[in-house]
N, C-alpha and C positions, 0 to 999 in steps of 0.2 A: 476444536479450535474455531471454525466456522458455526453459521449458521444451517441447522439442517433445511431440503427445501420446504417450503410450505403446501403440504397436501391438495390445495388448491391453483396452485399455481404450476406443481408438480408436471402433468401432463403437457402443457404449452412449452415446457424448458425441456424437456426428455422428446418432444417430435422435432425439435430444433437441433439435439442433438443428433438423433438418429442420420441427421442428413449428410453426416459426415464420418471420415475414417475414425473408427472409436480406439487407436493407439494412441488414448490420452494420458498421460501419468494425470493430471489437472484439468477439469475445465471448471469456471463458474460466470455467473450472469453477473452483472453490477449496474450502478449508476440509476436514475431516475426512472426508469420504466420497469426496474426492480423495485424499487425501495421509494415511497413518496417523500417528497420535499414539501414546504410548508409553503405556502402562496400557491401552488400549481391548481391550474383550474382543476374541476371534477372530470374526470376518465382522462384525464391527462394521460396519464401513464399507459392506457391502453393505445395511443396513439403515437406516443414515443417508440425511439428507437432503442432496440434491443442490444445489448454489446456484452459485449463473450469475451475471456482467451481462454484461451487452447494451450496448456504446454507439454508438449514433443518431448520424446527422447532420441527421437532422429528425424529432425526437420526434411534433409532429402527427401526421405521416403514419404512422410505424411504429404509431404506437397505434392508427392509421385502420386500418392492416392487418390489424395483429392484432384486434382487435376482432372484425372480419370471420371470423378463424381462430379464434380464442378466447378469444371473450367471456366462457364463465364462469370464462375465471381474473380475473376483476378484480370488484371489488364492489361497491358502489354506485353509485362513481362511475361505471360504464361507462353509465347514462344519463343522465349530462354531456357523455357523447364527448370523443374526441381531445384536444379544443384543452384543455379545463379539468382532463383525466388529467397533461395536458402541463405545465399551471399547478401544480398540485399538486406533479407530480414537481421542479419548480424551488426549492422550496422546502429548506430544511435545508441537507442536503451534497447536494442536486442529482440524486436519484437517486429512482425509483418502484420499487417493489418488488411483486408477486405472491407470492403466500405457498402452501404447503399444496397445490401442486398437483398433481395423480398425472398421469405422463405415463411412457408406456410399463412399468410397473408401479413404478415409483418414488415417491417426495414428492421435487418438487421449490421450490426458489425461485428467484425470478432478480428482477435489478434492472436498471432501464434508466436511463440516464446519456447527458447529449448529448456530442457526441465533445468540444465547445468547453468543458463543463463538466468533464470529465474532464483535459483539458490544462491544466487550470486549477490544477485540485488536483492532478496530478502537477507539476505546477513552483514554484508556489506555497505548497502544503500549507495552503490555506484553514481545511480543515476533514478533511483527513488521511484521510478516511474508505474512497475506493476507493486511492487511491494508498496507503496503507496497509495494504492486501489487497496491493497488487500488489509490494511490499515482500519480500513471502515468496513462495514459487515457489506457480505457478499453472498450469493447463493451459492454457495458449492454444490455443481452437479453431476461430477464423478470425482474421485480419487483413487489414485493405486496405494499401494504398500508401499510405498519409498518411503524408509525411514530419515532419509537426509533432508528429504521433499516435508515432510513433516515435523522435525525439530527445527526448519528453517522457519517455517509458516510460525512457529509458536516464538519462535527468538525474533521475529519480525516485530511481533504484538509489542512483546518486552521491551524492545531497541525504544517502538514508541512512545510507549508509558516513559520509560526514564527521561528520552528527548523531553517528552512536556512537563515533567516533576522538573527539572533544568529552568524552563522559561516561565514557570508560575509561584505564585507566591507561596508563603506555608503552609497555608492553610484556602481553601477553594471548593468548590462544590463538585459533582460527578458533574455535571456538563460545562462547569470551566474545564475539565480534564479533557471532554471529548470533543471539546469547540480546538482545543489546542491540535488534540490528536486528526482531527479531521479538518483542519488547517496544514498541516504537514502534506495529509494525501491529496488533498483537494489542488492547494496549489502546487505542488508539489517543491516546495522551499520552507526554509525555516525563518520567513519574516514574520514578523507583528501580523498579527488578525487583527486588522481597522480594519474602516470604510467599509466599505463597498463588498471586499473580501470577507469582513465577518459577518453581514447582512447573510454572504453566498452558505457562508459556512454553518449560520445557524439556519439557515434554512435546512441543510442538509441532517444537522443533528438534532435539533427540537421533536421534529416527529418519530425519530427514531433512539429516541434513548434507550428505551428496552431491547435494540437490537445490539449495542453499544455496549449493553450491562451483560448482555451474553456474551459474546468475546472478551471481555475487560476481568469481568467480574474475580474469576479464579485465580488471573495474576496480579489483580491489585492486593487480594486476602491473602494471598503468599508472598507478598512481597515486606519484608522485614526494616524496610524506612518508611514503610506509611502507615499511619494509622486510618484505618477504612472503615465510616462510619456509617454503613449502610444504610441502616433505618433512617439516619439524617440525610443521606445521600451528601456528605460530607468527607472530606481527607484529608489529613496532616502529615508534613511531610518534613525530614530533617535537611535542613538548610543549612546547617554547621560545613564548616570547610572540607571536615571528616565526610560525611555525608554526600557533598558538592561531588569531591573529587572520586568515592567509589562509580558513582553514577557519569563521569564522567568515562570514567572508565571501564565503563560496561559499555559506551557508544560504539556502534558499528564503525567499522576499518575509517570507513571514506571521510565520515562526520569529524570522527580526532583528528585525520591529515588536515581539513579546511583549516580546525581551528586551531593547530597547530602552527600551522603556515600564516594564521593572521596575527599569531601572538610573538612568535620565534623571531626575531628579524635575524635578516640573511647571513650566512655566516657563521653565526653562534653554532647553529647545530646541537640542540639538546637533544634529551632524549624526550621521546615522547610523554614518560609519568613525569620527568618533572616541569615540563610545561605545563600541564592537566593540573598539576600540584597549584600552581601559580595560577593559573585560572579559577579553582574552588577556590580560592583564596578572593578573589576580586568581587566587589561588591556588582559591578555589571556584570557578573559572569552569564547569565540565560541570555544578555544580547551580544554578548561575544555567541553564544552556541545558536541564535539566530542566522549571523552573521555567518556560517560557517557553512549556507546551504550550497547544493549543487551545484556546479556551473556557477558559480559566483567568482568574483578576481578577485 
């Protein structure tokens, strides 16, 4: 599903990890000091800040751990202890954070996420926030055997492919696709990539296509509404209302409520397919499924 790490960059993310309790179901690196962006000066990236999560199968105790190893990465709260770091990190998109902290001559940050809450938001897209990182390639640098942990990770990928085959036209190249898909995590909402937003966002996918084509690759060739023309790095996609509404209905849990609730007016109470029916039906339907991002009224 992931990216394996890169032999050279291997050692710097494995002494990073050692520094902490290794009951990890997940960790991986991400974001700019992993992966380069397009404008960023030369050794940029050696200078950047390094950002990690961590996700737990029992928050308590990994905070119990760590704590024990390195207490002054956490702030006040750490004379709360465990249980109420654990409370805390429950809150929002489910995820605690460390911030600012130097670890083998670095600034690093990292976030800890319980493995139940992270499968959550990969299938669901609650609140889009890590499975929206994990959207765009990532260093994976441990995994366990959780097979939930990993049909989640691979139906995350899917969720997104279909979200952007929704808001693009029939036909579009491989990096219309991944300008879309990495608009989703980037900002984490399903508006228009203009402005200022798709400057950010091509920056982040122009240099990395070929990391993009390894995650993407295997489910766009198995995917039975697109035609995937590699060698042109091209893809066509069925736009028919038949078509519309399968893909509508493959969207994770949170995505159908939004756009349910923005098309349903109060009262009627349908049921959810035939809402979805009415929507592949409409010619705006990809900015109805814009419109339908997180947190939005």
């Amino acid at each position: 599903m992931a990216l394996p790490v890169l032999s050279s960059s291997a050692v710097k993310f494995r002494r990073v990890l050692a520094q902490f309790p290794q009951e990890l179901s997940l960790a991986f690196a991400y974001g700019s000091g992993v992966f380069r962006q397009a404008g960023a000066p030369a050794g940029h990236g050696e200078n950047t800040m390094l950002d990690f999560v961590f996700a737990v199968d029992d928050s308590v105790t990994w905070h119990m751990m760590n704590l024990l190893k390195n207490r002054s990465h956490y702030s006040f709260l750490k004379v709360l202890g465990p249980k109420q770091i654990s409370n805390v990190q429950s809150y929002g998109a489910g995820i605690y954070y460390n911030t600012l902290v130097p670890c083998n001559g670095r600034m690093i940050k990292y976030g800890v996420i319980s493995t139940d809450t992270l499968i959550d938001d990969l299938l669901h897209w609650k609140t889009l926030y890590v499975a929206g990182r994990l959207q765009k390639p990532v260093k994976i640098l441990t995994q366990n055997e959780n097979s939930k942990l990993q049909a989640a990770l691979v139906s995350n990928l899917k969720s997104a492919v279909t979200a952007a085959f929704l808001m693009l036209p029939e036909s579009f190249s491989e990096e219309d696709l991944y300008m879309q898909i990495a608009g989703l995590s980037y900002t984490g909402d399903f508006r228009m990539v203009v402005g200022e937003d798709r400057l950010k966002v091509q920056n982040i996918v122009k240099p990395n296509v070929p990391h993009f084509q390894k995650l993407y690759s295997s489910i766009l060739q198995d995917c039975p509404q697109v035609v995937y023309k590699h060698h042109l790095g091209r893809l066509e996609i069925d736009k028919s209302p038949e078509g519309q509404f399968a893909q509508l209905m493959a969207l994770p849990r949170t995505l159908q409520q939004k756009i349910t609730s923005l098309v349903d007016p109060p009262g009627k109470n349908r049921d959810v397919e035939e809402i979805l029916l009415q929507v592949a039906h409409d010619p705006d339907c990809g900015i109805v499924v814009h419109q339908g991002r997180p947190g939005s009224v």
